[in-house]
C-alpha positions as CSV (number, residue, x, y, z in Angstrom):
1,X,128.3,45.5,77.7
2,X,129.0,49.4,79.3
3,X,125.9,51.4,77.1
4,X,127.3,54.5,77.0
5,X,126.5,58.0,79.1
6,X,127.5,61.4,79.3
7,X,129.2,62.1,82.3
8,X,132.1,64.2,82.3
9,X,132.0,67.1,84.2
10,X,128.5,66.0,86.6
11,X,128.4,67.0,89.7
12,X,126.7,64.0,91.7
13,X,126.3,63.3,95.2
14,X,125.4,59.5,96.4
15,X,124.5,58.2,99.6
16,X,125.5,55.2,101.4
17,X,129.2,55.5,99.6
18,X,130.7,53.5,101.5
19,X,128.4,50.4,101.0
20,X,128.9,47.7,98.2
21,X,126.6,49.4,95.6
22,X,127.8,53.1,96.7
23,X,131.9,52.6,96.7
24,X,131.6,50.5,93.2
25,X,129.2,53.3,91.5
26,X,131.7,55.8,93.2
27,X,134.4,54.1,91.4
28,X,132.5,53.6,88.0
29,X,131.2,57.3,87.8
30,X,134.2,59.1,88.9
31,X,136.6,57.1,86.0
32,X,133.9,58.0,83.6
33,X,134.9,62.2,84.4
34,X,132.0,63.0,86.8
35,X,132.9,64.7,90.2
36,X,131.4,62.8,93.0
37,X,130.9,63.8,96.8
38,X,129.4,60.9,99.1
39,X,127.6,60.4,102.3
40,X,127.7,57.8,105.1
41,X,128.5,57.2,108.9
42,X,131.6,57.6,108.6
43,X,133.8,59.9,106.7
44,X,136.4,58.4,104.7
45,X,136.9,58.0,100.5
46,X,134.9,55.4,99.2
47,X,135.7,54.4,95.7
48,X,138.0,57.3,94.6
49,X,135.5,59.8,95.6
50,X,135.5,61.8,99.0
51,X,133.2,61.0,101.7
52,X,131.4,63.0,103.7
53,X,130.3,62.0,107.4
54,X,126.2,61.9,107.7
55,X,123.5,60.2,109.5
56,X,120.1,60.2,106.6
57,X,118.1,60.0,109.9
58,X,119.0,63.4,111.4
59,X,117.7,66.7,109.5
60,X,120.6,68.4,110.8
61,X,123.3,65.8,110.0
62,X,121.8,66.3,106.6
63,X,121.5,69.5,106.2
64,X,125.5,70.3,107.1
65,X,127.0,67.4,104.6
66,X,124.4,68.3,101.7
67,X,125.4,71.9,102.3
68,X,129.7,70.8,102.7
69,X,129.0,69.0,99.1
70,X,127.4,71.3,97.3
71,X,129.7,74.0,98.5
72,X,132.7,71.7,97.0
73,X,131.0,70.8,94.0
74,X,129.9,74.3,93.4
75,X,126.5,73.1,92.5
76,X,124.3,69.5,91.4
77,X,123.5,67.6,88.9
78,X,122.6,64.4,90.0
79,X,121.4,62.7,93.3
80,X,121.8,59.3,94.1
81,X,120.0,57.9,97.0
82,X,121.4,54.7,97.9
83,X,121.9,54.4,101.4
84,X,119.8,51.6,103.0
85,X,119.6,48.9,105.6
86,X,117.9,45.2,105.4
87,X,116.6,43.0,108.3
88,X,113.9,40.7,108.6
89,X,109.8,41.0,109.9
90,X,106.5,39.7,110.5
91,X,104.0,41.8,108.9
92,X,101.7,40.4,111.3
93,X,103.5,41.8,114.6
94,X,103.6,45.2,115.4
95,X,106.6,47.1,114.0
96,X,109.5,47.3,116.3
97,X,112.5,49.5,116.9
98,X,114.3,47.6,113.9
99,X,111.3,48.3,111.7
100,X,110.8,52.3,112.4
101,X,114.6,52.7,112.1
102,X,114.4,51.2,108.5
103,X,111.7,53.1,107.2
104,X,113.7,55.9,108.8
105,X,116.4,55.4,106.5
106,X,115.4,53.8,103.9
107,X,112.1,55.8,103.0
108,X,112.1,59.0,105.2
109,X,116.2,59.1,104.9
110,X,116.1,59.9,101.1
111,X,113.6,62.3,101.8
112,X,115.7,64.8,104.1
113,X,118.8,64.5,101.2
114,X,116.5,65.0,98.4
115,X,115.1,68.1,100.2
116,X,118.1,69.3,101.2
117,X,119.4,69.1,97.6
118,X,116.3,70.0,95.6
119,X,117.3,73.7,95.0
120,X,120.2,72.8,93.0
121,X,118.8,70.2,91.1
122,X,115.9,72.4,90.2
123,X,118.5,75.0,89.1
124,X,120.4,72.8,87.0
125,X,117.7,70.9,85.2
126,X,119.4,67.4,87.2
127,X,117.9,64.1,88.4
128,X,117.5,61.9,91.6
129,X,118.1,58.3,90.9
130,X,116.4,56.0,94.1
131,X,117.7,53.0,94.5
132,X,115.1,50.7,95.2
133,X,114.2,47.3,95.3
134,X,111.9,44.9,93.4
135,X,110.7,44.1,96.8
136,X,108.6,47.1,96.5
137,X,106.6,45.1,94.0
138,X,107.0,41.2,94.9
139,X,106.2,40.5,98.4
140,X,108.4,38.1,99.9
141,X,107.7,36.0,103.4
142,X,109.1,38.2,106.5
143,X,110.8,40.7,104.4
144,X,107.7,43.4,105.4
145,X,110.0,46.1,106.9
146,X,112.9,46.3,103.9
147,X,109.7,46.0,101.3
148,X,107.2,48.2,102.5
149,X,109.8,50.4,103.2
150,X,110.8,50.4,99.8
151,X,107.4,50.8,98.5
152,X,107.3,54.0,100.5
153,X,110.3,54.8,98.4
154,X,109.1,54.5,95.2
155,X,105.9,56.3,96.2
156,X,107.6,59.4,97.4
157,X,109.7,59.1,93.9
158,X,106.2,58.7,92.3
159,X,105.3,62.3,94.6
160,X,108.5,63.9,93.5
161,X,108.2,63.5,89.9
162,X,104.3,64.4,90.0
163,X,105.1,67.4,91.7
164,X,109.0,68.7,90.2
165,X,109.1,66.5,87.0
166,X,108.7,69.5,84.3
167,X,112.7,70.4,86.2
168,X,113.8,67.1,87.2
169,X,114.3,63.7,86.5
170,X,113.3,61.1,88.7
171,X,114.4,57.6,88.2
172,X,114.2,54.1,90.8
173,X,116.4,51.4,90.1
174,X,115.0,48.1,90.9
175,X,117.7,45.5,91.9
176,X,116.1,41.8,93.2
177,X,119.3,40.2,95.6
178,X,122.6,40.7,95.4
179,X,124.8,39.0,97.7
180,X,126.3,42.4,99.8
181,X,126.0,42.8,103.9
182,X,123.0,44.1,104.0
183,X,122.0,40.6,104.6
184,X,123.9,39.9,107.2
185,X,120.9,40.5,109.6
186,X,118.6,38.2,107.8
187,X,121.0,35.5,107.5
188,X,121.2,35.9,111.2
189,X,117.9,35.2,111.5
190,X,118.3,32.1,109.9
191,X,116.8,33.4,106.5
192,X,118.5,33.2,103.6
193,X,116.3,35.7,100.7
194,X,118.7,33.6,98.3
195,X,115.8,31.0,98.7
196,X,113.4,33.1,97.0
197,X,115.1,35.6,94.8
198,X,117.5,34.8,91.9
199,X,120.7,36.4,93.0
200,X,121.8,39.3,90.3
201,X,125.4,40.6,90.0
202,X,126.7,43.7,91.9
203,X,128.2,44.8,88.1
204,X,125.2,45.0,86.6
205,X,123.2,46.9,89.5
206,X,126.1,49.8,89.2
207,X,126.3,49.9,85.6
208,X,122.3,50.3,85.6
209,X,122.6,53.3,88.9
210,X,125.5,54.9,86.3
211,X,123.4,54.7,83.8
212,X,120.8,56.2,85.4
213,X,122.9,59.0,86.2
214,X,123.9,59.7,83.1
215,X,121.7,58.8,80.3
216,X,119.8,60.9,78.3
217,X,116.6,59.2,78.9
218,X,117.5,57.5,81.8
219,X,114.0,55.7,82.5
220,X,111.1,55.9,85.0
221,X,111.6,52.7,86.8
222,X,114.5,50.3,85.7
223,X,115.5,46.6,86.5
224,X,119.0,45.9,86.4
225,X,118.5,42.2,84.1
226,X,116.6,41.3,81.4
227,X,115.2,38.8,83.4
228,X,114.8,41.1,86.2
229,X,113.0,43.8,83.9
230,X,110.2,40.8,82.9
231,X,109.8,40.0,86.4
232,X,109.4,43.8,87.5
233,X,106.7,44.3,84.6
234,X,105.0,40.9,85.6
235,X,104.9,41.9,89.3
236,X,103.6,45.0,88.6
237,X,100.8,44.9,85.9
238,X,99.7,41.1,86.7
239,X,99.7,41.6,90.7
240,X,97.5,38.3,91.4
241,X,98.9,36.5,89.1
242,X,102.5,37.5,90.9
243,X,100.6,36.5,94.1
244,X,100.1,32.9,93.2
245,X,103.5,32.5,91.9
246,X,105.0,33.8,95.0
247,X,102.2,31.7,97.2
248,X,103.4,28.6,95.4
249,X,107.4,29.0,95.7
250,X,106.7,30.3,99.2
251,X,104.9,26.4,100.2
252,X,107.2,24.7,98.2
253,X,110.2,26.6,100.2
254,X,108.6,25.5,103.8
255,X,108.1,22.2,102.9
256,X,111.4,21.8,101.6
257,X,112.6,23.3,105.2
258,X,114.2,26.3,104.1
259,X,112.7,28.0,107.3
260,X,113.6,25.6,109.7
261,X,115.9,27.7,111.3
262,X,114.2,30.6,111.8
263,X,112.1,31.1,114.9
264,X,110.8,34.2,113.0
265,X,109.2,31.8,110.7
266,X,107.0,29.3,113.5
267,X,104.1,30.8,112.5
268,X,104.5,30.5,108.5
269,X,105.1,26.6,109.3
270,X,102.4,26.6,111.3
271,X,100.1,27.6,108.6
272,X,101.8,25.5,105.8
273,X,101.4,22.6,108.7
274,X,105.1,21.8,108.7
275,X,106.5,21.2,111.9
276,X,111.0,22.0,112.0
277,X,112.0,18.9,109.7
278,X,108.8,17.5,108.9
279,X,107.0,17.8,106.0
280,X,102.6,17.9,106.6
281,X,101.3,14.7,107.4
282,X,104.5,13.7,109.8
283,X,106.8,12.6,107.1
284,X,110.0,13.3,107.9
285,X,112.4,14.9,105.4
């Protein structure tokens, strides 16, 4: 059930617009009356609201489209940092082109459009809404890059709010997977993060961003399921008992041969002493 939210008449930019999460929260907040401007590669409308062409990795890419929406919206109300990229990694390699150019966008990209747009957001009393990931809490096997990335995310929201929060609010929404293409790299890999996550519906991960946007206490940092909200607390005020459980489903997974496919993985058999389709101890499955 839709909880309701005042936003007729907000001014809201979002990022990554033309995405799964950013055309459908496009689509939701402009048919609730709000007046929405976003941002991505390419510059096309997204969800019934206009896109503007820009690259989150380049200050003066930034810069220009921040400055274009504001000038059309005449001012800001709330920011919705969205855009973001997946992919798989070993946290025990070095961190590769890949890796940088994730952080890059997914921590250091919100960064640049939250700078760009704090002035207005200080001046209207507004809020940035970062869409995160419960990967930021719940380590998952050779998902370093997306979750540590994401952990840098909710730090700098934890920075922003420490240092702005008597003028603005500062929410991270926490989804856990959601089958969109930002998975498409993984998959590739021959890793499915299906395996290890409950998959959560793309509805309820805009109604939660909406909500976020418009609510009049939107929340510090919000799941987008009841059972996703449990897990969120669990992972973050019992962190060793989160561990184990995530130790245990990890060996189960490998013995089961879930990574079987992924060369990424030989090392995580190799320590779980599972050789590709047989189980420790040379049975095969």
């Amino acid at each position: 059930m839709s909880r309701p939210v005042a936003l007729a008449g907000r001014r809201v930019v979002i990022t990554g617009a033309s995405g799964a999460f950013g055309r459908a929260a496009s689509a939701k907040l402009t048919a609730q009356g709000a007046r929405v401007i976003g941002l991505d590669l390419r510059a096309e409308d997204s969800g019934g609201a206009t896109v503007l062409e820009c690259d989150v990795t380049d200050e003066e890419s930034v810069s220009l489209a921040v400055g274009q929406a504001l000038e059309r919206l005449g001012g800001l109300d709330v920011l919705v940092n969205n855009a973001g990229v997946g992919g798989p990694a070993d946290s025990g390699r070095p961190p590769g082109e890949a890796t940088i150019g994730m952080f890059d966008v997914n921590a250091f990209g919100a960064w640049r459009v939250t700078a760009a747009a704090l002035e207005p957001l200080l001046e209207s009393r507004g809020r940035v809404v970062f869409v995160c990931s419960r990967m930021a809490f719940l380590g998952i096997p050779l998902g370093a890059a997306y979750g540590v990335s994401k952990r840098a995310l909710t730090a700098y929201a934890d920075a922003l709010r420490a240092e702005y929060g008597t003028h603005l609010t500062v929410t991270c929404v926490h989804p856990a997977y959601v089958k969109t293409p930002i998975h498409a790299t993984t998959n590739q890999a021959g890793l499915n993060v299906q395996d290890l996550s409950r998959e959560e519906p793309l509805d309820a991960v805009v109604e939660t961003i909406v909500h976020a946007c418009g609510a009049a206490r939107p929340g510090r940092d919000v799941a987008t399921t009841r059972g996703g909200a449990l897990q969120l607390a669990v992972a973050r005020h019992l962190p060793g008992l989160t561990d184990r459980v995530v130790a245990r489903l990890v060996r189960k997974r490998v013995h089961a041969g879930v990574f079987d496919d992924a060369e990424l993985a030989a090392g995580l058999r190799e320590r779980h002493g599972r050789t590709a389709g047989r189980a420790p101890g040379g049975t095969p499955h």
